[in-house]
C-alpha positions in Angstrom: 0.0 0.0 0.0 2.7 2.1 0.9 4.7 2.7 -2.7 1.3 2.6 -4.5 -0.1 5.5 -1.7 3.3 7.7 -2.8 3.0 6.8 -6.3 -1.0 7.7 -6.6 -0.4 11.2 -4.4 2.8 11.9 -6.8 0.7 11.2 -10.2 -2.4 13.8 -8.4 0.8 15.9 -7.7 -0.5 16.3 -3.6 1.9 16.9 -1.0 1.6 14.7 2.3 -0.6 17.6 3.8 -3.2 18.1 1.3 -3.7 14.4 1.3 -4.3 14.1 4.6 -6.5 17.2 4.9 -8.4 15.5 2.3 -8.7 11.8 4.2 -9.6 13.6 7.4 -6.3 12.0 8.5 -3.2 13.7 10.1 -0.1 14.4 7.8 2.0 12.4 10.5 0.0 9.8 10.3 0.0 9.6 5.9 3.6 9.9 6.6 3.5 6.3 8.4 1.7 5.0 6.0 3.8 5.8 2.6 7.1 4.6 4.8 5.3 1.6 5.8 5.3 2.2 9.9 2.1 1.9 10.4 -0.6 -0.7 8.5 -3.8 0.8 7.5 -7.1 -0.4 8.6 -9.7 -1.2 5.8 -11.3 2.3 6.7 -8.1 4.1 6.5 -7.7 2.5 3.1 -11.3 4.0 2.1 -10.4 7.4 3.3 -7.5 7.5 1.3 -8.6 6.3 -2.0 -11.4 8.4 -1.9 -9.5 11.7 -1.1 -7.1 10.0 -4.0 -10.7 9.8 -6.0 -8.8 6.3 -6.8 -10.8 2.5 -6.2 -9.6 1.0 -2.8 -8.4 -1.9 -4.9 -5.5 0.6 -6.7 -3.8 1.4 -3.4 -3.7 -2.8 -2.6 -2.7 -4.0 -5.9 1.3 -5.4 -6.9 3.2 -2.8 -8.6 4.0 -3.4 -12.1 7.7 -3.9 -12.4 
């Protein structure tokens, strides 16, 4: 979850902040997340694909290599 968060933030070109302003989530806290720290619950996951306006599924799935 945590390269495709970074990836999915870059391509919508949001920093850390505005993402997490956006999830209702602290910028700390997205931080964790995109360095893998932390594991998000299913509901974090929602938040964060919907403030990404991206399916949950996209934020789960194997990068391509």
């Amino acid at each position: 979850m945590a390269i495709n968060m970074r990836r999915l933030r870059y391509d919508k070109k949001l920093t850390q902040e505005e993402l997490a302003d956006r999830s209702g989530l602290s910028a700390r806290y997205v931080g964790s997340i995109e360095r893998g720290a932390v594991s998000a619950s299913v509901s974090i996951l929602g938040r964060v694909a919907a403030a990404l306006d991206v399916d949950p599924c996209d934020l789960i799935r194997l990068p391509k290599r």
